[in-house]
BAFI-3210 file (N, C-alpha, C; in Angstrom, 3 decimals, decimal comma, padded with zeros to 6 digits):
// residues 222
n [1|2|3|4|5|6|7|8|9|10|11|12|13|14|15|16|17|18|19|20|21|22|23|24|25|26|27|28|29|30|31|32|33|34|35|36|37|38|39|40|41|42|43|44|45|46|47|48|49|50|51|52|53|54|55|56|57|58|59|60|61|62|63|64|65|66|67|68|69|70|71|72|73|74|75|76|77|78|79|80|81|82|83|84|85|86|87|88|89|90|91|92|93|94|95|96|97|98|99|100|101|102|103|104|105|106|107|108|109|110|111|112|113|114|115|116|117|118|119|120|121|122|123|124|125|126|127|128|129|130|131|132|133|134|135|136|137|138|139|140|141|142|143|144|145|146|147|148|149|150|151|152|153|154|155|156|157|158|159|160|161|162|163|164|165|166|167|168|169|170|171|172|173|174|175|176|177|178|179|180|181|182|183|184|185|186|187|188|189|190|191|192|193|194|195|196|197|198|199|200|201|202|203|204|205|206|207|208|209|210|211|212|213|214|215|216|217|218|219|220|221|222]
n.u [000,847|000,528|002,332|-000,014|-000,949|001,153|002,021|001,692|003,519|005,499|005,775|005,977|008,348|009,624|008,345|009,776|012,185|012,076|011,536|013,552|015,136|014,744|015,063|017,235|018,607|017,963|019,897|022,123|022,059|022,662|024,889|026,183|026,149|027,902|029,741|030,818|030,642|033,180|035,232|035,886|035,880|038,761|039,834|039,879|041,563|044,014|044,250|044,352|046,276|047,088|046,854|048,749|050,802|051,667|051,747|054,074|056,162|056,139|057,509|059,388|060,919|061,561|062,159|065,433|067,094|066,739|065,279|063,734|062,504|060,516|059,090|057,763|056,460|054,415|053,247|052,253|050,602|048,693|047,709|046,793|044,278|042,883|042,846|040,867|038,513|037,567|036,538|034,931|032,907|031,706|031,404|028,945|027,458|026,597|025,374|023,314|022,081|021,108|019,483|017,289|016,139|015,366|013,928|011,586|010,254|009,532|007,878|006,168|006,123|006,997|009,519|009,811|010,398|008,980|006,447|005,412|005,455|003,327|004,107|004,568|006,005|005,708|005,121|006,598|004,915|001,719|001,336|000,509|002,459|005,750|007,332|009,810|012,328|012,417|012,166|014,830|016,683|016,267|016,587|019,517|020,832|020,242|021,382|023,640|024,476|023,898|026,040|027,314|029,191|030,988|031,756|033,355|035,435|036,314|037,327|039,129|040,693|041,394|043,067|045,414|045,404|045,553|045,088|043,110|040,971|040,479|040,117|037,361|035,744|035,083|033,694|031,266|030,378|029,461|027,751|025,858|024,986|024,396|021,764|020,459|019,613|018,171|015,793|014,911|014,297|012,511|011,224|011,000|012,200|014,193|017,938|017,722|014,655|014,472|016,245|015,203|012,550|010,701|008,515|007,950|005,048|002,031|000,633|-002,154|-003,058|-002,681|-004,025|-006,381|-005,280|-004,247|-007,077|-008,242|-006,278|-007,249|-009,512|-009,462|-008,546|-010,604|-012,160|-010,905|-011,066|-014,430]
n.v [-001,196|002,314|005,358|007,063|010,238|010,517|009,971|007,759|005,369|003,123|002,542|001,286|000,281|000,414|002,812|004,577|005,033|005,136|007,645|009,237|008,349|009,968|012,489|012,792|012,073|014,633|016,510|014,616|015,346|018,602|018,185|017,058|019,293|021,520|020,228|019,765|022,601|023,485|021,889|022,879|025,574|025,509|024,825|026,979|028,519|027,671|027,591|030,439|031,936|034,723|035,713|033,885|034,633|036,905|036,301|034,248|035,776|038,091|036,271|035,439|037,802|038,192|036,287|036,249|034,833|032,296|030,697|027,845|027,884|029,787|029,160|026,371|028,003|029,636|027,175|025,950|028,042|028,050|025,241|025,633|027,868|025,640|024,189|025,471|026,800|023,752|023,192|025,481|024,528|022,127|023,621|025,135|022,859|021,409|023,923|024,132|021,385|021,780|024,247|022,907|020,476|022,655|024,654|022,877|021,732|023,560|025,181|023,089|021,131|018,781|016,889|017,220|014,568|013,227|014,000|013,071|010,160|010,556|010,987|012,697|015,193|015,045|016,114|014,137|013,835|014,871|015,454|017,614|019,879|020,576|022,931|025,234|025,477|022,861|022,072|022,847|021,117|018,960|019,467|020,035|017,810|015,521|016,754|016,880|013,752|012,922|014,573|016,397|014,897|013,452|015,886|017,058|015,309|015,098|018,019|017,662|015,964|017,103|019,142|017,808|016,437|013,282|011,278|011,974|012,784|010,307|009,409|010,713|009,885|007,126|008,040|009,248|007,229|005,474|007,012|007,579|004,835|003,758|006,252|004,986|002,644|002,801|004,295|002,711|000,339|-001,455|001,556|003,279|005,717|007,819|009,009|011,651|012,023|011,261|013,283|015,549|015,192|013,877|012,535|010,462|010,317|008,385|010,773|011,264|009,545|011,477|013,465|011,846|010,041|012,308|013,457|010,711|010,977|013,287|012,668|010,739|012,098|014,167|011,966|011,584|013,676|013,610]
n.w [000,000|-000,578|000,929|002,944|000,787|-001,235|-004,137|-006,256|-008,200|-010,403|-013,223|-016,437|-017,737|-020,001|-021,007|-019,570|-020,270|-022,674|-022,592|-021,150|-023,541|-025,987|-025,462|-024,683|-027,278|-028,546|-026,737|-027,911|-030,210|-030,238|-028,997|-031,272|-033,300|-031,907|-031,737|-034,503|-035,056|-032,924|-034,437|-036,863|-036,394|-034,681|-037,185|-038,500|-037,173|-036,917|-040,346|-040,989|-042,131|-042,197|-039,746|-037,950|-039,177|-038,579|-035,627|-035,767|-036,664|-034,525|-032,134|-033,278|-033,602|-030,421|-029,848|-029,840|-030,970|-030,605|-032,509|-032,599|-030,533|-030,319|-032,508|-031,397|-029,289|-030,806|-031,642|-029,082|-028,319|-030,290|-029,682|-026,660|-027,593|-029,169|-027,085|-025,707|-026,870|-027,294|-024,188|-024,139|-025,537|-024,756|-022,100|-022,935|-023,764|-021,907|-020,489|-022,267|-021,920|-019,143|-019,572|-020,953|-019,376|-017,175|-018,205|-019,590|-017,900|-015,484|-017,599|-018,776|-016,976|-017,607|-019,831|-023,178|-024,133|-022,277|-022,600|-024,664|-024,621|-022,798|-019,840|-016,837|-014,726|-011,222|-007,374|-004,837|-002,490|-002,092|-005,264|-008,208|-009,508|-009,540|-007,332|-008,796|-007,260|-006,807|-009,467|-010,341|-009,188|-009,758|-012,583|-012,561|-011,391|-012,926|-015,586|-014,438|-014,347|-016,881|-018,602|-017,371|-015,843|-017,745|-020,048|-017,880|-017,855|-020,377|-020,699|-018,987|-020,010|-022,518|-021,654|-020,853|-018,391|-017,783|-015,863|-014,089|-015,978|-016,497|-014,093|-013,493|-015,917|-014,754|-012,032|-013,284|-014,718|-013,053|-011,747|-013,808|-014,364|-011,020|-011,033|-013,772|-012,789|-010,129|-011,441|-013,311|-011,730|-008,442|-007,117|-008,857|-008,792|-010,295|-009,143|-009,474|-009,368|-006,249|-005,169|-005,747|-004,517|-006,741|-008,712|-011,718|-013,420|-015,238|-017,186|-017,806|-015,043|-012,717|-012,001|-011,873|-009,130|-007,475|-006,755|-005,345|-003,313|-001,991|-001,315|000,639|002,531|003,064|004,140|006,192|007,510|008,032]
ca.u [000,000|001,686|001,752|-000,862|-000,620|002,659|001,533|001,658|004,723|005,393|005,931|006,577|010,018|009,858|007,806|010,796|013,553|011,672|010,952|015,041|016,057|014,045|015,290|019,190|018,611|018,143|021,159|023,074|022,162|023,103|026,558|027,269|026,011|028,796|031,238|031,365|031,425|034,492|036,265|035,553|036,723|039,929|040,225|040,276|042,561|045,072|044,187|044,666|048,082|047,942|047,268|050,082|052,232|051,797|052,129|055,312|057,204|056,645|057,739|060,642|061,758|061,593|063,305|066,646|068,120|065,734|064,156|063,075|061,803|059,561|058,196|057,289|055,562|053,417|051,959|051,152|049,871|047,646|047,182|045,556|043,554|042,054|041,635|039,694|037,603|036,494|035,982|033,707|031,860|031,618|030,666|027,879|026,574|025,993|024,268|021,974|020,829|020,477|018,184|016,552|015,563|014,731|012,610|010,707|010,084|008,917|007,274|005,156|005,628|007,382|010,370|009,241|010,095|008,113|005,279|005,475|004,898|002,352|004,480|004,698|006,893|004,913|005,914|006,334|003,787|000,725|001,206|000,615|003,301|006,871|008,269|011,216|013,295|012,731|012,836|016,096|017,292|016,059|017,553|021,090|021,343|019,765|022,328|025,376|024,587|024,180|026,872|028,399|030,700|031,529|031,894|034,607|036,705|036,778|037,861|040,707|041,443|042,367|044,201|046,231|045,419|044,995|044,682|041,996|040,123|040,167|039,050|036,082|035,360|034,917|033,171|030,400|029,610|028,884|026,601|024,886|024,498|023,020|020,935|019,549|019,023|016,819|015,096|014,022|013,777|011,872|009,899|011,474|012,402|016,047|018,622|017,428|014,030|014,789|017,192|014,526|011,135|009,398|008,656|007,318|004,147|001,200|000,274|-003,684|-002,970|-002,010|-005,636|-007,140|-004,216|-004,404|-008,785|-007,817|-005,595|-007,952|-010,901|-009,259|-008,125|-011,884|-012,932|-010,276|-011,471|-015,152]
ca.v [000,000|003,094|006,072|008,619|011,759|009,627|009,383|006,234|004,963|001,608|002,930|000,546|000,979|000,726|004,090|005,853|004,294|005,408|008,909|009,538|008,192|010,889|013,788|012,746|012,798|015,826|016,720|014,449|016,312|019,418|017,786|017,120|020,713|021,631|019,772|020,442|023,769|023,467|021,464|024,130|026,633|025,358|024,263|028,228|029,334|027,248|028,088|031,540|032,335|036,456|035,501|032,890|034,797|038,318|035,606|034,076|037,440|038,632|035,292|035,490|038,700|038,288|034,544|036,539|034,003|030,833|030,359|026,749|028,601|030,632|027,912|025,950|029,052|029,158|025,779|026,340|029,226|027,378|024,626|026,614|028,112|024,675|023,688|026,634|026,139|022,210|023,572|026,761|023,938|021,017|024,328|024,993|021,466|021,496|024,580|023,514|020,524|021,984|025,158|022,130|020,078|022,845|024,896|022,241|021,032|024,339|025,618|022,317|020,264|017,242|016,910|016,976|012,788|012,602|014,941|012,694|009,098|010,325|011,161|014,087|015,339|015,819|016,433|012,935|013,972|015,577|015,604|018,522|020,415|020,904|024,256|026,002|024,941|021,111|021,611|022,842|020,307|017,596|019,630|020,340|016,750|015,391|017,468|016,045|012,677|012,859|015,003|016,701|014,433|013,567|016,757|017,389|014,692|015,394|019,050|017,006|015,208|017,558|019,582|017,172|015,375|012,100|010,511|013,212|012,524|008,556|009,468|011,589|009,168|006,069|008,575|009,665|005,777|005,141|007,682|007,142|003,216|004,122|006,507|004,718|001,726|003,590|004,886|001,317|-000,772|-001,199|002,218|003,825|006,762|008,000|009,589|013,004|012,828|011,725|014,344|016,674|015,333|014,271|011,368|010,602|009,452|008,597|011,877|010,915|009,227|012,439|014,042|010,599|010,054|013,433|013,280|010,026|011,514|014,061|012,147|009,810|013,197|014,434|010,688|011,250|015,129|013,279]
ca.w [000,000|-000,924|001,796|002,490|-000,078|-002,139|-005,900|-006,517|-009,516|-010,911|-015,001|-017,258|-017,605|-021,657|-021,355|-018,708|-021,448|-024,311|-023,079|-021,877|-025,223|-027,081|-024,843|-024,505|-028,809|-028,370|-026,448|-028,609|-032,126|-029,774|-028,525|-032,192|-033,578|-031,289|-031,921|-036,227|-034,959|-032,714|-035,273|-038,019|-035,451|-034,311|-038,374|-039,508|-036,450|-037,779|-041,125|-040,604|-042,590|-041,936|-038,122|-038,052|-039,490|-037,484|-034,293|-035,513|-036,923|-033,297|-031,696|-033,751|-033,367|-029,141|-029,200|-029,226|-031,743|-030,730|-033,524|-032,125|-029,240|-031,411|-033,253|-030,104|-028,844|-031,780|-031,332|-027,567|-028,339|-031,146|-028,412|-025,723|-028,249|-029,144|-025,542|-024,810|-027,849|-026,927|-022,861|-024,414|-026,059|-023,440|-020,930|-023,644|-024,029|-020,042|-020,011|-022,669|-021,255|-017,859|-019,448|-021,913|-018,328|-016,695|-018,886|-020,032|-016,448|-015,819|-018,120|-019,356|-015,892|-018,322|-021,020|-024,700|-024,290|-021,296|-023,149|-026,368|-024,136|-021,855|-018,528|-016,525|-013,501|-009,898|-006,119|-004,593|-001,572|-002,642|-006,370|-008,348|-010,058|-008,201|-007,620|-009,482|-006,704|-007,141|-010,544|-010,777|-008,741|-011,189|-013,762|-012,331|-011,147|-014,155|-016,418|-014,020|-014,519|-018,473|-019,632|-016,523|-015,405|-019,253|-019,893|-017,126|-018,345|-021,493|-020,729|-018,331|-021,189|-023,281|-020,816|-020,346|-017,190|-018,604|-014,777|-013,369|-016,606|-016,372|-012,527|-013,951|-016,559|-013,678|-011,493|-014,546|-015,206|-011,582|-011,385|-014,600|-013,541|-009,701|-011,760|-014,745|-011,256|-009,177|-012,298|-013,969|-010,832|-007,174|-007,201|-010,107|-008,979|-010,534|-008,253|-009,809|-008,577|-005,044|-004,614|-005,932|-004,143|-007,251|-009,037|-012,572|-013,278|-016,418|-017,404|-017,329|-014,381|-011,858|-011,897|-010,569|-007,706|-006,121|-006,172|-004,482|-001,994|-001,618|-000,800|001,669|003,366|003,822|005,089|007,650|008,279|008,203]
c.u [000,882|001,028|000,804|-000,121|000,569|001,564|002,017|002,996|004,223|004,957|006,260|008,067|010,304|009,663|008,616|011,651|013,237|011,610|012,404|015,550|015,581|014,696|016,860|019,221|018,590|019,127|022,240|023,382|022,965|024,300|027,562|027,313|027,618|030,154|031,983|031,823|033,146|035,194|036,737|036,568|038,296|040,722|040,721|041,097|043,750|045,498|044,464|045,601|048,367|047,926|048,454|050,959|052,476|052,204|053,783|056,308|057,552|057,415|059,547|061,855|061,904|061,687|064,700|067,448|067,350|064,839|062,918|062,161|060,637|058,717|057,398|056,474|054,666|052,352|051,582|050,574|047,898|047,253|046,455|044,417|042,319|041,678|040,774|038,689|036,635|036,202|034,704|032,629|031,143|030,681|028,976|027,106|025,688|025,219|022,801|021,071|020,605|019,410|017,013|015,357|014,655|013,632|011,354|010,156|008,989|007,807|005,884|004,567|006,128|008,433|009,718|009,247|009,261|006,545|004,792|005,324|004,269|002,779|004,809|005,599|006,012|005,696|005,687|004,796|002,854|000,210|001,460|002,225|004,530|007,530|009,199|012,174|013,289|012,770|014,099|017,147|017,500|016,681|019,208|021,730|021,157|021,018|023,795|025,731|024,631|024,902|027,632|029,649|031,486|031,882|033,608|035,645|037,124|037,564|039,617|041,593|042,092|043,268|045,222|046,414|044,181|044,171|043,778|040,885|039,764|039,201|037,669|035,398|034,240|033,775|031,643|029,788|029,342|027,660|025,658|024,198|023,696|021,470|019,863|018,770|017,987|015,817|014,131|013,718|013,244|011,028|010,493|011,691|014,182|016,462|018,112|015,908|013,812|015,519|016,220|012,977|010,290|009,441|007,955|006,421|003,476|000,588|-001,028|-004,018|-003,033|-003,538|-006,262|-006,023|-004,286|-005,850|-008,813|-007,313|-006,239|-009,198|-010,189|-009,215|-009,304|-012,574|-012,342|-010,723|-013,000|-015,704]
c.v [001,245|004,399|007,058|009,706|011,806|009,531|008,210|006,173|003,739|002,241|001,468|000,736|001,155|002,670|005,071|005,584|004,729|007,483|010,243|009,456|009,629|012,457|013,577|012,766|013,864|016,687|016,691|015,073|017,430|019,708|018,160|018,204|021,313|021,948|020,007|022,232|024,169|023,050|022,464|025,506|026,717|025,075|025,714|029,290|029,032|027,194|029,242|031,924|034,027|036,543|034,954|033,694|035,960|037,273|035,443|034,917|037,462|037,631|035,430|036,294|038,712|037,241|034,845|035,111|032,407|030,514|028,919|026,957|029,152|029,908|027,240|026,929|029,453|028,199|025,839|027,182|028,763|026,447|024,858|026,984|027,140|024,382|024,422|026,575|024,751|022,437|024,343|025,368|022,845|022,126|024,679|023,968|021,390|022,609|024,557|022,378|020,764|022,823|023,954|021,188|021,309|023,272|024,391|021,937|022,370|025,395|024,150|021,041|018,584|017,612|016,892|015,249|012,382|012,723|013,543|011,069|009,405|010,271|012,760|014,167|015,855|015,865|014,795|012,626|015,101|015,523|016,719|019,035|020,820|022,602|024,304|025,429|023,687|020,849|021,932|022,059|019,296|017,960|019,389|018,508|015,486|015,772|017,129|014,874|012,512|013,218|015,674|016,249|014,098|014,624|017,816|016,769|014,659|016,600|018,850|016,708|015,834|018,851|019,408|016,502|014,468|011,065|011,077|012,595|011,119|008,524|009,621|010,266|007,625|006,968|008,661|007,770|004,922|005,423|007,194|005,850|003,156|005,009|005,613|003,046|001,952|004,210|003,571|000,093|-000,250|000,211|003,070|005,046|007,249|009,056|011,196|013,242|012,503|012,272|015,381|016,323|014,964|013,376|011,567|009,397|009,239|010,185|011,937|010,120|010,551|012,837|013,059|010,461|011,456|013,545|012,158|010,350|012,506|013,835|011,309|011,311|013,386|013,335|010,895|012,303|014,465|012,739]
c.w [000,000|000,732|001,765|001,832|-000,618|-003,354|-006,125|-008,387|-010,170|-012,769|-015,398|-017,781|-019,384|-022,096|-020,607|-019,844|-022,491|-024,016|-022,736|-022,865|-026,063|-026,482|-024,708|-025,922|-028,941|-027,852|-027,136|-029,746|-031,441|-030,005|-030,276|-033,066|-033,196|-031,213|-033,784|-035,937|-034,299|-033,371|-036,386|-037,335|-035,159|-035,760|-039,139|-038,309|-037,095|-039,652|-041,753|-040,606|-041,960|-040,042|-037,067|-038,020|-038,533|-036,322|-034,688|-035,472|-035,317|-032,402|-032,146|-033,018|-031,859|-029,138|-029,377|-029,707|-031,853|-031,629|-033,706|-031,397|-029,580|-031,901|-032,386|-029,464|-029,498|-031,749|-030,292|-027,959|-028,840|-030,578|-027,498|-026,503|-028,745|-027,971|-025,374|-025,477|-027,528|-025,292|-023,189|-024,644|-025,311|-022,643|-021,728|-023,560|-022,372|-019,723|-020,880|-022,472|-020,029|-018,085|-020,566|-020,566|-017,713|-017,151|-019,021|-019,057|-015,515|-016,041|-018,496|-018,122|-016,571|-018,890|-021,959|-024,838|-023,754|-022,019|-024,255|-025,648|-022,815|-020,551|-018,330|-015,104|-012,434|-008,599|-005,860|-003,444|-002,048|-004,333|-006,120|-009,024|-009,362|-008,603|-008,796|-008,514|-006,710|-008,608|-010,659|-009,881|-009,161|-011,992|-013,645|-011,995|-011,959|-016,014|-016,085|-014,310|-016,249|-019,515|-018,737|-016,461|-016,621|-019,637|-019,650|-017,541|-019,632|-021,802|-020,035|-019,239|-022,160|-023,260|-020,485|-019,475|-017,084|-017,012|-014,174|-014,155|-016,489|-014,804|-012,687|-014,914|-015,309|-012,971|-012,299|-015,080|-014,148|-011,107|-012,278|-013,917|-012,495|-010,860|-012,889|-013,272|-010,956|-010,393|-013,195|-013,003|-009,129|-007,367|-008,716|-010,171|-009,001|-009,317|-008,600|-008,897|-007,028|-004,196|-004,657|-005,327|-005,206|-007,615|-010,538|-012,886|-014,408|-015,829|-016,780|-016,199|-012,849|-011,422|-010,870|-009,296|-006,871|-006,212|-005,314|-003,132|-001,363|-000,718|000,259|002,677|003,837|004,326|006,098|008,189|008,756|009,359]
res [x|x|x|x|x|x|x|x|x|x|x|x|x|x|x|x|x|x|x|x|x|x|x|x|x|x|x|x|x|x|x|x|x|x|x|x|x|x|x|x|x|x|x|x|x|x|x|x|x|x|x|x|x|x|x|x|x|x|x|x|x|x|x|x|x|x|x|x|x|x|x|x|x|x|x|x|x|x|x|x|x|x|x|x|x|x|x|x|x|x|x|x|x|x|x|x|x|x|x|x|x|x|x|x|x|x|x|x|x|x|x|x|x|x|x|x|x|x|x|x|x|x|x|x|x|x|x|x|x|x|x|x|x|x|x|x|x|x|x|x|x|x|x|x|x|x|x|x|x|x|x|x|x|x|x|x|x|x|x|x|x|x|x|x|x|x|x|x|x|x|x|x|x|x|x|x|x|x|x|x|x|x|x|x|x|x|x|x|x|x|x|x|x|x|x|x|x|x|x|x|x|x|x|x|x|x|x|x|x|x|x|x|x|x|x|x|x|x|x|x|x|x]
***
């Protein structure tokens, strides 16, 4: 028996699996939007003969005979330049699926996946629609587990700290795993929404469960 004024769960887990897949697609087209652009980007820095060359001239002329030195200072230069490029874009990808969660969460009370198989996001006690502050708790922790911690190690990674990133990596497929866990088995609620209070339920379902919870309430006021 579930507790007084708890919305009741138990999804079919095809219809939670089907309605992440459709909303992390969405991310992913994002990710790879993204990523043609950073490649493109970092493709016409280095492309960029009258930029090059104004860099090296000056490089030159202030290596005081090193002309190796110069050269080498060039490619860091053009190095950094790419890291900072695939970080801008990684830090991008993370803030679009955190304003993509929350928005939608929101503004419509679901994801466009959830919307599109008939689930919606409520408070775990009472029902009803969850604040701004439990949604952006679903979102932010929601957004850590799917591309956060990926994210980070990929920015490690091409920083250069290959052992930080392997950490991050391990870390990011831990979480996912507990996550996608608690999300397809026993009550089915993922680490996102019992950090955030909420649970997800059938859409056309929510209406009948809180008149339910409602009416037991006035038998007990009765």
């Amino acid at each position: 028996m579930p507790e007084e004024g708890v919305v009741p769960t138990g999804l079919p887990r095809a219809r939670r699996l089907c309605a992440w897949a459709l909303d992390f697609a969405v991310i992913v087209a994002v990710a790879a939007l993204l990523g043609w652009f950073t490649f493109h980007r970092v493709g016409a820095e280095v492309t960029d003969v009258t930029s090059l060359a104004g860099t090296s001239a000056w490089e030159v002329i202030t290596s005081h005979g090193d002309i190796a030195g110069a050269g080498q200072g060039v490619g860091e230069s053009l190095w950094r330049s790419a890291v900072n490029a695939v970080q801008q874009a990684f830090a991008a990808l993370v803030a679009f699926a955190f304003a993509y969660h929350f928005l939608s969460l929101a503004v419509m009370g679901r994801t466009p996946g959830q919307a599109l198989t008939g689930l919606c996001v409520v408070r775990r006690r009472g029902g009803g629609r969850p604040g701004r502050g439990r949604v952006a708790v679903r979102a932010a922790v929601s957004t850590l587990v799917e591309v956060g911690w990926y994210a980070l190690a990929c920015c490690l990674l091409a920083g250069g700290a290959v052992v930080f990133s392997v950490l991050c990596w391990i870390v990011a497929m831990a979480f996912f795993a507990v996550n996608a866990g608690l999300a397809l088995l026993g009550s089915r609620r993922s680490l996102a929404d019992r950090l955030a209070g909420v649970t997800v339920t059938g859409a056309w379902r929510v209406r009948a469960a809180i008149a339910r919870i409602r009416g037991r309430r006035g038998e007990m006021a009765g």
